[in-house]
TIDRENPA-315549 format. One record per residue (C-alpha): x, y, z. Coordinates in steps of 0.25 Angstrom, whole numbers, padded with zeros to 4 digits, always signed. Layout:
XYZ...
//
This chain:
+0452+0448+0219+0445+0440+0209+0436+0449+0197+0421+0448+0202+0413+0445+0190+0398+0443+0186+0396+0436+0175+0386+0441+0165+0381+0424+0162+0379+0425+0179+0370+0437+0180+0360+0433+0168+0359+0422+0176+0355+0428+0187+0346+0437+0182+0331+0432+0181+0320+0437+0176+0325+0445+0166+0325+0444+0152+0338+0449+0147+0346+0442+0135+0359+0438+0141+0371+0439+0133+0374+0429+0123+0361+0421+0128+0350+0429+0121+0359+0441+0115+0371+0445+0111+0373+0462+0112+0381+0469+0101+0396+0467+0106+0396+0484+0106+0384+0483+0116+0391+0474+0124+0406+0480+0125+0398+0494+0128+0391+0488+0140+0403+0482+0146+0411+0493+0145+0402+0498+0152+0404+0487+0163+0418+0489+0163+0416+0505+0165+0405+0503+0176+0415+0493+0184+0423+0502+0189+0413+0511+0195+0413+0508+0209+0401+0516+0212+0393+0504+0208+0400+0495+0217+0408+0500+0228+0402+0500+0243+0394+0508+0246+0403+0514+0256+0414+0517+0246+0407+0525+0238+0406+0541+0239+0394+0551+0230+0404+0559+0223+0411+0545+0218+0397+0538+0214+0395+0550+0207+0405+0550+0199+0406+0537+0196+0391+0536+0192+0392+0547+0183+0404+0540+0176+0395+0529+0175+0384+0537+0169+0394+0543+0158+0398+0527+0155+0384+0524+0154+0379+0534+0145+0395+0531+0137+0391+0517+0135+0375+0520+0131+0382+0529+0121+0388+0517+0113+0376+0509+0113+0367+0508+0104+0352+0514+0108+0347+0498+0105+0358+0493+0115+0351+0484+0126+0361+0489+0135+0357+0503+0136+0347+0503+0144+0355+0497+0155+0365+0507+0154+0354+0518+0153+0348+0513+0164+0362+0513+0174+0365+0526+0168+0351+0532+0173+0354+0525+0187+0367+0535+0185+0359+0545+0185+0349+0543+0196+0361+0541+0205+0367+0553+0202+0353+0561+0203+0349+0554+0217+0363+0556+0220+0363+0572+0216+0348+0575+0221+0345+0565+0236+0362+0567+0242+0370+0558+0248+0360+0551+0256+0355+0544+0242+0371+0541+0237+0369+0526+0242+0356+0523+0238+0357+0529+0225+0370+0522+0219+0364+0506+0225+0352+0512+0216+0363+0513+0205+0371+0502+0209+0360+0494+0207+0353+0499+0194+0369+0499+0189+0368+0484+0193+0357+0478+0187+0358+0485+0173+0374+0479+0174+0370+0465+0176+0360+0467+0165+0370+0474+0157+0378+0460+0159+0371+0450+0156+0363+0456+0145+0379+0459+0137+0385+0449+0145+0396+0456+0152+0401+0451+0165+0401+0462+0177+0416+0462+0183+0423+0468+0195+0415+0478+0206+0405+0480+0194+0399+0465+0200+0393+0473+0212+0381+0482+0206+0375+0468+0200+0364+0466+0209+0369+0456+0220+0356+0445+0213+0362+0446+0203+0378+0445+0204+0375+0433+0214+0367+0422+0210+0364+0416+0225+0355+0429+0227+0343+0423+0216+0346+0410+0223+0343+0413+0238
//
């Protein structure tokens, strides 16, 4: 099965409206930034709580697996520097950590589906800014928490 990909050139491109500098057009972030960040990717692509269906996924799992997430988050902010532009990204997804494990904890199970497509998509859009904005392409499963507008073009065209 051939490697899905997003490449980072294809989501500035589709993101409109919004001033970011894409990488190596308006700003080139400090090489230590950028290998933090994609580590970050690499960690992030192998937690199937972003991506799996719906119907794979059990609580006790996605909890697990979110607080991992949370621990590699706060890692990664940890390295950076407090100017870094990524970190309010990753503060912001590891926040979204933390209001899934709350809603999770205090509303039951009847909240489990809502709450992780809440993360899912907060994880989603601050990944695709993440991407364009240090130029790292998204790889694998990972591809499936991008907001559908934006990891398919023929969506801003219909």
């Amino acid at each position: 099965m051939p490697s899905i990909s997003i490449r980072f050139k294809d989501l500035a491109s589709r993101i409109t409206g919004v001033s970011i500098p894409i990488f190596e057009v308006s700003w080139t972030p400090p090489e230590s930034e950028r290998k933090i960040v994609r580590e970050t990717f690499v960690f992030l692509e192998d937690r199937r709580c972003l991506y799996n269906d719906f119907a794979w996924e059990t609580e006790h799992e996605v909890v697990d697996s979110v607080l991992a997430i949370r621990t590699e988050l706060t890692a990664a902010l940890k390295r950076l520097s407090e100017t870094a532009e990524a970190a309010s990204s990753l503060k912001a997804m590891r926040a979204a950590c933390r209001e899934y494990l709350d809603d999770t904890r205090y509303h039951g199970h009847h909240s489990f589906m809502s709450a992780l497509g809440r993360l899912r998509a907060i994880m989603g859009i601050h990944l695709a800014y993440l991407a364009v904005k240090y130029g790292i392409d998204v790889d694998g499963d990972l591809t499936r928490v991008i907001p559908i507008e934006l990891r398919d073009g023929s969506y801003l065209e219909a």
